[in-house]
N, C-alpha and C positions, 0 to 999 in steps of 0.2 A: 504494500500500500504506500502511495506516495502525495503528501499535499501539494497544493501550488498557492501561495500567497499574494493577492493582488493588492497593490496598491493604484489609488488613484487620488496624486493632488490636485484639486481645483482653487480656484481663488476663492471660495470660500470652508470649505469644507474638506478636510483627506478621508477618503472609505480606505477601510482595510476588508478584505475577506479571502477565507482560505475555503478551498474546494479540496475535493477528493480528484486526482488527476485519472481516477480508474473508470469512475462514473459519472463523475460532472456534479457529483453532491456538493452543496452548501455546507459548510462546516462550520462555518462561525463568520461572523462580520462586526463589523465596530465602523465607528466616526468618531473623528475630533476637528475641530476647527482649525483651517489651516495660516499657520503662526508667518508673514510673510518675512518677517524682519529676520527670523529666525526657523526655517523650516523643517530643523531636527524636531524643536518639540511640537508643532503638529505631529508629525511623521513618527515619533515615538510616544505619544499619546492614542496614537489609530494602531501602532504596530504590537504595543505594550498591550492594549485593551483587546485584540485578538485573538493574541498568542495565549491571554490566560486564562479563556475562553477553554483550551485544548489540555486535556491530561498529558502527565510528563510523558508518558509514552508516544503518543502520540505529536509531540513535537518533534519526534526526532526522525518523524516522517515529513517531516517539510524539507523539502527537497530543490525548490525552485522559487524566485522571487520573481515578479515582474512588476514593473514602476510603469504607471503613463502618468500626462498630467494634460491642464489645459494652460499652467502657468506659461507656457510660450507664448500662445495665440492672445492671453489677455497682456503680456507684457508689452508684445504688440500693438495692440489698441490702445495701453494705455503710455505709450511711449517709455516703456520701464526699462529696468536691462542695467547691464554693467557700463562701467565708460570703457570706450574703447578708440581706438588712433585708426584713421582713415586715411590710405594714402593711395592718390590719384596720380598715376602715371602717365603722361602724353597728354595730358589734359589742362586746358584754361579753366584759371576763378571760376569765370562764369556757366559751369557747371553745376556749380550747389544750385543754382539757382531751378534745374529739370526736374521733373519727375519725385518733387518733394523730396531731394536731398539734402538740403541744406537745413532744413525744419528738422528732418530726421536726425542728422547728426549732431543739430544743436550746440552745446558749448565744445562738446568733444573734440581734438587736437584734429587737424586734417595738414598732412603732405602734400603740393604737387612739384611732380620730381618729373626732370626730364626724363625721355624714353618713348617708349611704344611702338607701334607698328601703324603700318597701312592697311589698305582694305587688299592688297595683294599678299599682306604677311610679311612683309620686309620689314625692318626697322627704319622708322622714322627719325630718329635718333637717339644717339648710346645710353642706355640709362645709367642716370647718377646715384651711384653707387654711395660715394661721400655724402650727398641730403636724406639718406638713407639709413645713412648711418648716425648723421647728426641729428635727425627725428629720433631714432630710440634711443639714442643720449638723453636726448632732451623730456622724453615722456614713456618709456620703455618700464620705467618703476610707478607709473601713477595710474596705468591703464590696463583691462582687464583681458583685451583681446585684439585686435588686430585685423581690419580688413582693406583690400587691397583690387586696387581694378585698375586693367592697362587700357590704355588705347588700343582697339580692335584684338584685343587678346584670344576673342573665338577664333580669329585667324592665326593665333600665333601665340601662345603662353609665357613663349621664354623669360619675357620681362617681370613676371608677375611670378613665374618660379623663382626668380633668382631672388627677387626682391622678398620671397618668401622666404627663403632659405637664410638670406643673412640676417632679418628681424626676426626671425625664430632664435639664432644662433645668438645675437644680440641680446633681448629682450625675455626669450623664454617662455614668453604668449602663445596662445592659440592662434591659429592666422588661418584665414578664408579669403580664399583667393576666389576672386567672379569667374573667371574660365569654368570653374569646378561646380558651379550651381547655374548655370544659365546661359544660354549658347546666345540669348541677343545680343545683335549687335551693338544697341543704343549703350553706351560707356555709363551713364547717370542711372539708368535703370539696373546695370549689374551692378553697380557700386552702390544702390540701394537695397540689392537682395542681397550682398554681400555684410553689408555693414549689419541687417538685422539680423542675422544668421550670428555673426561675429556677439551683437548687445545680448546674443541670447546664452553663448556658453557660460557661463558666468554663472547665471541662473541655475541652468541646469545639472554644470556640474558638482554643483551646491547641492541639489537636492540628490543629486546620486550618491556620494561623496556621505554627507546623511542617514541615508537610509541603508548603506554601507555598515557604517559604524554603529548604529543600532542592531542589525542584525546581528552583527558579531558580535558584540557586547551584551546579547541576549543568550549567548550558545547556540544558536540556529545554523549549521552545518548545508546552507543551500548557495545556488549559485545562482 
């Protein structure tokens, strides 16, 4: 016999419930209200009220965790998220101004570093490797994540690899690159799916990270 333990945080409320993974039975469920400042004690107030629900025996049939949430989609709407560094390759200023990028990124630090490509994939010219470097000098310790979008990069990544690669090495951040979530070509538009992708790690790996160390601090031997 093996349980499966679900979580699910929402913005107002986390469900915990554990099923039977042989028969799809109910085994026990709980709610707490979800702590946003702080998402371990939601998440160990739903995870705690579940688990003691179950005889000792029977905990040690939990086997498997799985987390969803809806904290992304409402971070989203509600402009919430980590702060993170935006840096725009091949691109003029007057780019915040598209596609509500400029509203979206708000105070958050923004790069434009030469570089990019054309619509044939060539380089437009070299990208600066030194403003690249001088950006995560300068805010590599005060920001949570890292997004990054080149001039026509669906035609051609390199600039947004590499540029990936030293601000990782740098800074130590998560970094989302626009090539990697969305083939348009409009530069403003991927440096907007990029950037919220980026305000959301932060959140989430928080709540993973959480519900991590609850589990294991509970004795619960699942994966």
């Amino acid at each position: 016999m093996a349980f499966i333990l679900g979580l699910d945080t929402g913005g107002t409320f986390t469900d915990a419930a554990i099923i039977n993974s042989e028969n799809g039975a109910l085994v026990a469920k709980a709610k707490a209200p979800t702590t946003r400042e702080d998402l371990s004690i939601g998440l160990g107030e739903a995870i705690h009220s579940v688990i003691d629900q179950l005889a000792q025996d029977q905990r040690q049939s939990l086997k498997q965790v799985c987390l969803s949430t809806t904290l992304a989609t409402n971070a989203v709407v509600e402009g919430m998220g980590g702060r993170i560094g935006l840096v725009m390759i091949g691109f003029a200023e007057t780019s915040l101004s598209k596609n509500n990028l400029g509203n979206s990124l708000g105070q958050d630090p923004v790069a434009f570093v030469t570089g990019g490509h054309k619509t044939d994939g060539k380089p437009q010219a070299p990208l600066d490797m030194a403003a690249l470097e001088a950006f995560a000098d300068q805010y590599g310790k005060d920001i949570s994540a890292i997004a990054i979008a080149g001039h026509f990069a669906t035609r051609n990544p390199e600039h947004e690899i590499a540029a990936r690669d030293l601000l990782r090495k740098k800074t130590g951040c998560p970094i989302t690159c626009s090539h990697e979530l969305s083939s348009e070509l409009g530069g403003p538009k991927r440096a907007l799916t990029a950037l919220l992708n980026a305000r959301l790690i932060d959140l989430l790996d928080r709540q993973i990270n959480a519900t991590n160390d609850i589990i294991t601090s509970s004795g619960i031997n699942a994966e």
